[in-house]
BALOLUM-130589 format. One line per field, with one value per residue (C-alpha): residue number from 1; residue in three letters; x, y, z. Coordinates in Angstrom, 1 decimal, always signed. Example, Ala and Ser with C-alpha at 12.3 -4.5 7.8 and 13.67 -1.06 7.14 Angstrom:
<atoms>
k 1_2
r ala_ser
px +12.3_+13.7
py -4.5_-1.1
pz +7.8_+7.1
</atoms>
This chain:
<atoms>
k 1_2_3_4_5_6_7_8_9_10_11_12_13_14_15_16_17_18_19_20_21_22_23_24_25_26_27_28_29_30_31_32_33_34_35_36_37_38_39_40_41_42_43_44_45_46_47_48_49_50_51_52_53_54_55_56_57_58_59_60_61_62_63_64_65_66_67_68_69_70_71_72_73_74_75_76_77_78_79_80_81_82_83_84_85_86_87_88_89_90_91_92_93_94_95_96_97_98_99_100_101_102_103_104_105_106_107_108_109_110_111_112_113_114_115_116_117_118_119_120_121_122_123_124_125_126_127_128_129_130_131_132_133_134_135_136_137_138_139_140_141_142_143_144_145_146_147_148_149_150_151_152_153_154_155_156_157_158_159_160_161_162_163_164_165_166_167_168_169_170_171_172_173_174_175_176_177_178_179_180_181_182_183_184_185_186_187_188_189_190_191_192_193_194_195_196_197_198_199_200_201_202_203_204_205_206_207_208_209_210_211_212_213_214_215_216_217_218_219_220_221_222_223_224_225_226_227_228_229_230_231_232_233_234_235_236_237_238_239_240_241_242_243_244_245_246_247_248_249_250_251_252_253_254_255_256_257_258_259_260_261_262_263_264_265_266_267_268_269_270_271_272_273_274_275_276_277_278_279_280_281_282_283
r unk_unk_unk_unk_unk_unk_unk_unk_unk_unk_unk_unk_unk_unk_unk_unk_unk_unk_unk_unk_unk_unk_unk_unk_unk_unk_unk_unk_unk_unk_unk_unk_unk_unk_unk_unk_unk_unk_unk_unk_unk_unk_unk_unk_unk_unk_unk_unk_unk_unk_unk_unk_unk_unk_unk_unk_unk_unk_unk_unk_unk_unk_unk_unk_unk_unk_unk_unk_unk_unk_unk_unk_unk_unk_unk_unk_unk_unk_unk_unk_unk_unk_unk_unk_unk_unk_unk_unk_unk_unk_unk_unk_unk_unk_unk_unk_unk_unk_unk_unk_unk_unk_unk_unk_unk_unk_unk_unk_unk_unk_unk_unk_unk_unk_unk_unk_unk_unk_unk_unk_unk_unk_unk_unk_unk_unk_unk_unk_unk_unk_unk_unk_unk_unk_unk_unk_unk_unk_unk_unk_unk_unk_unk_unk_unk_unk_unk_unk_unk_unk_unk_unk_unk_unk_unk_unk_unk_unk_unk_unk_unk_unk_unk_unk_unk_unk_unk_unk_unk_unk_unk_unk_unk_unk_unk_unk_unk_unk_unk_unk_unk_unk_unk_unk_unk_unk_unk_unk_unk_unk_unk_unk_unk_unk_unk_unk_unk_unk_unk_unk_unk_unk_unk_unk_unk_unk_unk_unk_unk_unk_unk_unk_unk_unk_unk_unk_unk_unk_unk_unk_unk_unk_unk_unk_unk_unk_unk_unk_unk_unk_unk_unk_unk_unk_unk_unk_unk_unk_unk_unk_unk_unk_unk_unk_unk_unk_unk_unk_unk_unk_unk_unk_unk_unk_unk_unk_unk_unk_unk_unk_unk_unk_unk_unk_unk_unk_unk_unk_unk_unk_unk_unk_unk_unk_unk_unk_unk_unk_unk_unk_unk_unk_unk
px +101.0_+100.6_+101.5_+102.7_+101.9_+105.5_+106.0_+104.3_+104.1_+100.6_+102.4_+102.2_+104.9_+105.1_+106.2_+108.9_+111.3_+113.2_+116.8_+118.5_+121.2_+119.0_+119.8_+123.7_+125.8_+122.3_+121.8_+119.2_+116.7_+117.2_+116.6_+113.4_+112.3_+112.8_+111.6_+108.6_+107.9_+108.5_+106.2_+103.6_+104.3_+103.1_+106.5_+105.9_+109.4_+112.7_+115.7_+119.1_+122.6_+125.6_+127.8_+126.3_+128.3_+126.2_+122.7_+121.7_+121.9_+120.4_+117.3_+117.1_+115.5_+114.3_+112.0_+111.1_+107.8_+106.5_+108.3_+105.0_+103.6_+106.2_+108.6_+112.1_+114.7_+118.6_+121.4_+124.6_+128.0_+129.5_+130.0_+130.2_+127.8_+129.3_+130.1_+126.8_+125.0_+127.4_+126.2_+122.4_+122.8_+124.0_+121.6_+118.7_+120.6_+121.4_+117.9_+116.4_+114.0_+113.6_+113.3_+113.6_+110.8_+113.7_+117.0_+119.2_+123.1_+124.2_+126.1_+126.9_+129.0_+130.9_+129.6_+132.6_+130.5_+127.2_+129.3_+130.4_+127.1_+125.9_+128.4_+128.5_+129.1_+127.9_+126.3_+122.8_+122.6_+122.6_+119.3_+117.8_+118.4_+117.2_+114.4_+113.3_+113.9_+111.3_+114.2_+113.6_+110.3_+111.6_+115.1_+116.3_+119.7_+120.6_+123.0_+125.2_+125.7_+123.2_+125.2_+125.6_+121.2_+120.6_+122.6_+120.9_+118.2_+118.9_+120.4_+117.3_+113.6_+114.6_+111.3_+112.7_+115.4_+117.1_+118.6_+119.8_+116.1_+117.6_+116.6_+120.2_+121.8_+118.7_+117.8_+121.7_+122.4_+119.4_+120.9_+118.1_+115.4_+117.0_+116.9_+113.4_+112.1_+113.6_+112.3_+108.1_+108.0_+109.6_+106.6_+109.4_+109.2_+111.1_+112.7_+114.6_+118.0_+119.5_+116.6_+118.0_+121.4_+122.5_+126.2_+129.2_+130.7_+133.9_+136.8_+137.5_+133.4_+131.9_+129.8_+126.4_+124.9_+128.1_+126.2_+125.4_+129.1_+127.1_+125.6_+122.2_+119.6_+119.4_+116.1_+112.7_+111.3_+114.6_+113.5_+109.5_+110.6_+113.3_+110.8_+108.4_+110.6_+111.1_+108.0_+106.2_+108.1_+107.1_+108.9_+107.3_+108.9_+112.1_+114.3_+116.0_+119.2_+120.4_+119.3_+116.4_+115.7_+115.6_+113.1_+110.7_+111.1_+110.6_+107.4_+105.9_+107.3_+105.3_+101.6_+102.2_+103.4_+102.4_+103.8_+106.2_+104.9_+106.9_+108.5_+109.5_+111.0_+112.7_+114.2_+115.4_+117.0_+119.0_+119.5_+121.2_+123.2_+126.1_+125.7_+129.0_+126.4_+126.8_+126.0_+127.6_+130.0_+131.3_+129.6
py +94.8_+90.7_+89.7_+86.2_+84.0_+84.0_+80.7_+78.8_+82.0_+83.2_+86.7_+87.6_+90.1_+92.1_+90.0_+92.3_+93.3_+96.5_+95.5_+98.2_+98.5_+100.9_+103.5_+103.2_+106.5_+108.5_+111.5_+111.6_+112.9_+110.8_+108.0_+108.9_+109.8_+106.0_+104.5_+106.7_+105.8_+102.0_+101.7_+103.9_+101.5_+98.6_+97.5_+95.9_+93.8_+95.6_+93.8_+94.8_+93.8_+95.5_+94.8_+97.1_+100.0_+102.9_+101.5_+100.6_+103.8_+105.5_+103.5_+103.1_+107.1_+106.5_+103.6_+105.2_+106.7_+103.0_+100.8_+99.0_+98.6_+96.6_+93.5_+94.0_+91.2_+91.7_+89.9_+88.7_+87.4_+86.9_+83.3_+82.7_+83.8_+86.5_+88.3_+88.0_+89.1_+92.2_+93.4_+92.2_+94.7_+97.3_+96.8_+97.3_+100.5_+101.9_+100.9_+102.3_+99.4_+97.3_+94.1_+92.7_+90.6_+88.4_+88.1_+85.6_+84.7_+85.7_+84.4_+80.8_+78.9_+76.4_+73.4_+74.4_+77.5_+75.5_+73.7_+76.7_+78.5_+75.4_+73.9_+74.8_+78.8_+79.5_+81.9_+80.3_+80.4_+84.1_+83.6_+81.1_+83.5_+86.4_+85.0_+83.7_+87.4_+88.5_+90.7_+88.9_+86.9_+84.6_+83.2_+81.9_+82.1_+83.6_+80.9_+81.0_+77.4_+74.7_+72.4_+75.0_+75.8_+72.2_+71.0_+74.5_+73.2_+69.7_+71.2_+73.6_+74.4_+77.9_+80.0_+81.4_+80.6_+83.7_+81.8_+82.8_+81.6_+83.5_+83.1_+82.6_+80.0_+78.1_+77.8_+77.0_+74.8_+73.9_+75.7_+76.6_+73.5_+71.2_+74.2_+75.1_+71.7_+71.2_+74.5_+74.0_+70.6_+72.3_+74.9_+77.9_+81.4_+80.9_+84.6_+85.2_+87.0_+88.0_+87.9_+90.4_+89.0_+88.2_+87.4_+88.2_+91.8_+91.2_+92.7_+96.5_+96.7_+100.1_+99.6_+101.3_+99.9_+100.2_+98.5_+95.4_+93.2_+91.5_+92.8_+92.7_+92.9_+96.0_+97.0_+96.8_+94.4_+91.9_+92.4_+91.6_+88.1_+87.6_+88.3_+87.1_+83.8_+84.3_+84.8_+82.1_+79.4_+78.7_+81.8_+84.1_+87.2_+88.4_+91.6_+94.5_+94.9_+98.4_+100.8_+102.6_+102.0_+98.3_+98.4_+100.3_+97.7_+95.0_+96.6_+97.3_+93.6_+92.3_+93.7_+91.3_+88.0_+85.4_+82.1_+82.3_+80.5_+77.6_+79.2_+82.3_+79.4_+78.1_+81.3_+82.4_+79.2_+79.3_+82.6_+81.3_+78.9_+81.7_+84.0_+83.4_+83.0_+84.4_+80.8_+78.5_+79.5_+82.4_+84.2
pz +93.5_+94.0_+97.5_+98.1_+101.0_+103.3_+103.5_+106.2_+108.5_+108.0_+106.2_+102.6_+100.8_+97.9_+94.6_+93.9_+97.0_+97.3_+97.3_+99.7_+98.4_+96.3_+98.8_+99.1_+98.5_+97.9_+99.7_+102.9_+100.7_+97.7_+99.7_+101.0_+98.2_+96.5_+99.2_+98.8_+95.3_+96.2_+99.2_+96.7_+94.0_+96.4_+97.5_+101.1_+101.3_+101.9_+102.1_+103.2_+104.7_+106.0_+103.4_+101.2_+102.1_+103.7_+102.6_+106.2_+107.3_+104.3_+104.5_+107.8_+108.4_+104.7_+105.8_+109.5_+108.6_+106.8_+109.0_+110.8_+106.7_+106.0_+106.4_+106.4_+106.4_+107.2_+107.1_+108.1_+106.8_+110.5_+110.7_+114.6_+117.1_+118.8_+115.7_+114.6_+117.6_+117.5_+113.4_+114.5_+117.0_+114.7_+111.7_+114.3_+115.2_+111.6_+110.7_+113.5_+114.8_+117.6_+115.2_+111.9_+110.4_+109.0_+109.3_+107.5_+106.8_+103.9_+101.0_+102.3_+99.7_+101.2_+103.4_+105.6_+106.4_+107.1_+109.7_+111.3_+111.4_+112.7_+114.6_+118.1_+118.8_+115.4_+114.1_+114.3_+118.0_+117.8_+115.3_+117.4_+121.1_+118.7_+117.9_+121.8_+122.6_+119.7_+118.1_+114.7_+113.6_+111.4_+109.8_+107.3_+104.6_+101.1_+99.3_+96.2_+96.1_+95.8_+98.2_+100.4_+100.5_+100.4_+103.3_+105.6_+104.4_+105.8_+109.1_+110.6_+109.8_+108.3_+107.1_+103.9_+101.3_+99.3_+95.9_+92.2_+90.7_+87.2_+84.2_+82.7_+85.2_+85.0_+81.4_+80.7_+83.9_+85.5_+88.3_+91.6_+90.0_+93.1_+95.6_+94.9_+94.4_+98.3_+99.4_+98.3_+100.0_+102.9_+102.6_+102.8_+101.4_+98.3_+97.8_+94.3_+93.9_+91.3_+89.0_+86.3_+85.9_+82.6_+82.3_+83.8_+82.7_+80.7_+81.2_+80.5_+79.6_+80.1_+83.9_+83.0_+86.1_+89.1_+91.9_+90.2_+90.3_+87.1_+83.9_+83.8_+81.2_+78.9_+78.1_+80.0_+77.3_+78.8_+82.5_+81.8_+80.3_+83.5_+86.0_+84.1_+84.2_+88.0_+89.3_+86.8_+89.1_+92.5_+94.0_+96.4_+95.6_+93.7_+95.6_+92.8_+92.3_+93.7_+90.9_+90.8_+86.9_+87.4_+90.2_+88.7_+85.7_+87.7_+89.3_+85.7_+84.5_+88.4_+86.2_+83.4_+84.9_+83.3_+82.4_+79.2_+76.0_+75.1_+72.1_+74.6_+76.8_+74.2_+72.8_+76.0_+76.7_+73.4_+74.4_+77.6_+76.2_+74.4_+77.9_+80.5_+83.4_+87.0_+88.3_+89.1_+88.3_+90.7_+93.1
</atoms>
């Protein structure tokens, strides 16, 4: 598989990320068995967080044997720093290692949070100790909000930027061009989420995928145009959602990227235009 140069830091990951959330509710030996088959496939990024119910310590034993082949990033909701230095310290137990190649907050929205995880006893002095102490490598955010990645990016030299780079809240909004526009100048890692969304599920709809809190596409021909779409922009790397069917689409899709034609462009923009996207509106 492709690997990526990480940003500014001299590392290079996989194009497609293993989302870990892959791993919640398996059994033991479920788990190591798709983490397995992803590391086989040529999966070198793993990414995780402990909102994902059990998938920390699922993968954590899963990932054990590979865990010096590959970089694994974390993350954190907690808000102030003595919150966050309390799940750090937990993830790195649940994922038994001593460190996390990167470790970000997670979900910011508002700007009220950027204050907060800025503002003094926030959560980014936890990141910034962390890092002094060699317990992370390198930091950065996931966002949901372009204000909200914007004005991080404005407030700290982060390494890496996790942002809705979709397919459908791009082609109907233009929503992530301002984001990853900021982010290349800024010579980050520019990691995708969310790059198999489609639309929001409506209400009473049948939930064939019940990990993903959005529909995504339907068919593998669907996911070779989205990360096709994904990975033709300046992105690094794009991370699966948390089913095993759509990673192992997204690793076949990662063998045929190539920029879309204009007339596939334009089709999946019109496309686009009928779909209720994920963003931005909710999150």
């Amino acid at each position: 598989m492709e690997r990526r140069p990480f940003g500014k830091t001299g590392e290079k990951v996989s194009v497609i990320g293993c989302g870990g959330i892959i791993c919640m509710n398996e059994e033991p030996g479920e788990a190591k068995r798709l983490v397995s088959q992803a590391v086989d496939r040529g999966i070198t990024y793993f990414d995780v967080a402990p909102s994902y119910g059990n998938s920390e310590e699922r993968l954590g034993p899963a990932l054990a044997p590979y865990r010096k082949k590959v970089f694994l990033a974390c993350k954190t909701g907690k808000r102030i720093a003595v919150e966050a230095a309390a799940e750090l310290a937990n993830s790195l137990a649940h994922l038994k290692t001593d460190h996390f190649d990167l470790y970000q907050h997670h979900a910011v929205k508002t700007l009220e949070e950027v204050e907060t995880i800025m503002g003094p006893g926030g959560a980014m002095e936890t990141f910034v100790k962390a890092r002094e102490k060699g317990i992370v490598r390198f930091l950065g955010f996931s966002a949901h909000t372009e204000e909200a990645a914007l004005a991080l990016m404005d407030r700290y030299e982060f390494d890496s930027v996790l942002f809705p780079f979709n397919w459908a809240a791009w082609l109907k909004a233009g929503f992530g061009e301002k984001v990853l526009l900021k982010a290349e100048k800024k010579g980050m890692a520019r990691l995708a989420l969310k790059t198999l969304a489609k639309r929001k599920w409506e209400e009473g709809e049948e939930r064939a995928w019940p990990k993903c809190w959005y529909k995504p596409v339907e068919t593998y021909e669907e996911a070779v145009q989205a990360v096709r779409f994904t990975l033709s922009k300046p992105v690094t790397a794009a991370v699966s959602p948390g089913h095993a069917q759509l990673l192992w689409w997204m690793c076949d899709a990662a063998e045929h990227v190539r920029p879309l034609s204009a007339h596939e462009e334009e089709a999946l923009a019109e496309e686009a235009q009928g779909l209720e996207a994920i963003f931005p509106q909710g999150g």
